[in-house]
C-alpha positions as a Markdown table, in Angstrom:
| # | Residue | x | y | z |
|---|---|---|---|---|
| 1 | Unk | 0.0 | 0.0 | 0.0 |
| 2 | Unk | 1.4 | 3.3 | -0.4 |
| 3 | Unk | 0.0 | 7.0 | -0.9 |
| 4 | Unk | 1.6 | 7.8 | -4.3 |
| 5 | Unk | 0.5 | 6.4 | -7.9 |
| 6 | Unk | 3.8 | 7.1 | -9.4 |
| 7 | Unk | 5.4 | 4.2 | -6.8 |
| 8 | Unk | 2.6 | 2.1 | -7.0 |
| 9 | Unk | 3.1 | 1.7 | -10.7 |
| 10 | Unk | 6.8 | 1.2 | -10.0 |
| 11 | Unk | 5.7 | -1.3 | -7.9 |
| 12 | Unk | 3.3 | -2.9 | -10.4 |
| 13 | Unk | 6.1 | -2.7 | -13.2 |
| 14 | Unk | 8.5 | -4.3 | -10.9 |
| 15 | Unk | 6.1 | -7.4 | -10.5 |
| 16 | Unk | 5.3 | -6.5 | -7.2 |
| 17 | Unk | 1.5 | -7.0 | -7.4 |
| 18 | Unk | -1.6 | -5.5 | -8.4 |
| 19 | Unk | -2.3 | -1.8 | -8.6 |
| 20 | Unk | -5.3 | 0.5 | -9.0 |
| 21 | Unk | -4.2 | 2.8 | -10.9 |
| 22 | Unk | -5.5 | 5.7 | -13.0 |
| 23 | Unk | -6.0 | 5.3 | -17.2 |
| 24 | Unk | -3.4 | 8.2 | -18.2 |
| 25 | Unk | -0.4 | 7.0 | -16.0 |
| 26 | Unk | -0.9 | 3.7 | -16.8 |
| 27 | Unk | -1.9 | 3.7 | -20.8 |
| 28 | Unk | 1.9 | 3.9 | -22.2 |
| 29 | Unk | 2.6 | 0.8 | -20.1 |
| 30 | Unk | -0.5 | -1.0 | -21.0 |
| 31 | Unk | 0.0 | -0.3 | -25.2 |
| 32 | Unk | 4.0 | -1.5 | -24.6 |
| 33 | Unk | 2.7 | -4.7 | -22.9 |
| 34 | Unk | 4.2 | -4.1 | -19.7 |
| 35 | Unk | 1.2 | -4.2 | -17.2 |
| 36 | Unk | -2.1 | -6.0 | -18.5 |
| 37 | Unk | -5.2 | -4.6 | -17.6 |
| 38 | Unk | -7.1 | -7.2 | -15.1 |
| 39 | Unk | -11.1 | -6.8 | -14.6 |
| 40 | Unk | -11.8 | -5.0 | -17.6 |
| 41 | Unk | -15.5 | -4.7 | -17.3 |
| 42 | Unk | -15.2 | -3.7 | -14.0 |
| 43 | Unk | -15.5 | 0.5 | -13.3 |
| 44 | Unk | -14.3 | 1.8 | -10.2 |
| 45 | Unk | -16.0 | 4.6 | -8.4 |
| 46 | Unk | -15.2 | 8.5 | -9.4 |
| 47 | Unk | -12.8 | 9.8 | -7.0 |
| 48 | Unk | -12.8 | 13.6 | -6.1 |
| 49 | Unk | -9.7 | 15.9 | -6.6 |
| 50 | Unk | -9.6 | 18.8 | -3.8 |
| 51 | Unk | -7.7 | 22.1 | -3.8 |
| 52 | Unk | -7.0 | 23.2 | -0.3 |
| 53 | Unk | -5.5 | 26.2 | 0.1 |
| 54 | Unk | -5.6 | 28.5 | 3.2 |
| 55 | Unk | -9.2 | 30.8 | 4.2 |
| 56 | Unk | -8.5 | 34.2 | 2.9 |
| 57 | Unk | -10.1 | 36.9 | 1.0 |
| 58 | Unk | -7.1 | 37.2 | -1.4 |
| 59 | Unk | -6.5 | 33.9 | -3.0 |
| 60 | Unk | -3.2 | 34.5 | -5.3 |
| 61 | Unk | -3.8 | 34.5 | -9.4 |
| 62 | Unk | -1.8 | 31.6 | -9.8 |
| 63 | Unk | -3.8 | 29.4 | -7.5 |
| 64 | Unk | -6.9 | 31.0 | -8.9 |
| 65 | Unk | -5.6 | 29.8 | -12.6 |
| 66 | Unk | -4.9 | 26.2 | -11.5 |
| 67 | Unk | -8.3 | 25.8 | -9.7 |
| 68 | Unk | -9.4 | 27.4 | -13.0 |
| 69 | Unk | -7.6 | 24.6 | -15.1 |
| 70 | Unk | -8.4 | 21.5 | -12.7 |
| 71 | Unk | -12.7 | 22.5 | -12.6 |
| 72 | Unk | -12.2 | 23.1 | -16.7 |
| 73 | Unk | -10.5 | 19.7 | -17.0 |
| 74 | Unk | -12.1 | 17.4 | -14.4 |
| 75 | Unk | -15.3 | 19.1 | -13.7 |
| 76 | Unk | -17.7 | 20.8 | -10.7 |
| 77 | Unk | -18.6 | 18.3 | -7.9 |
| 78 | Unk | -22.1 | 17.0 | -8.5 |
């Protein structure tokens, strides 16, 4: 178990186990045959992405922009 995708898939590509792991980290490794993709017809739960950032009335532009970028690219909770 471990809290990082990138170490997981190390971990995966190292023959270590099975990962869950998301479609656009693994989808180089799956085309090159490296990792195989087990339970295909299965679907995993959404799971949420979260900005924190602290509770002020001034929220700097560039924090602004990349809430911006993740809401255009992942979308509003529902």
């Amino acid at each position: 178990m471990a809290d990082n995708a990138a170490s997981l898939l190390a971990f995966a590509l190292g023959g270590a186990g099975v990962a869950l792991l998301p479609a656009w980290l693994v989808q180089e490794e799956l085309r090159l045959g490296n990792l195989i993709q087990l339970l295909p017809d299965h679907h995993f739960p959404r799971q949420g992405i979260y900005a924190l950032y602290p509770n002020t009335r001034y929220i700097p532009e560039k924090v602004r922009a990349f809430i911006d970028f993740l809401q255009s690219r992942v979308g509003s909770p529902q």
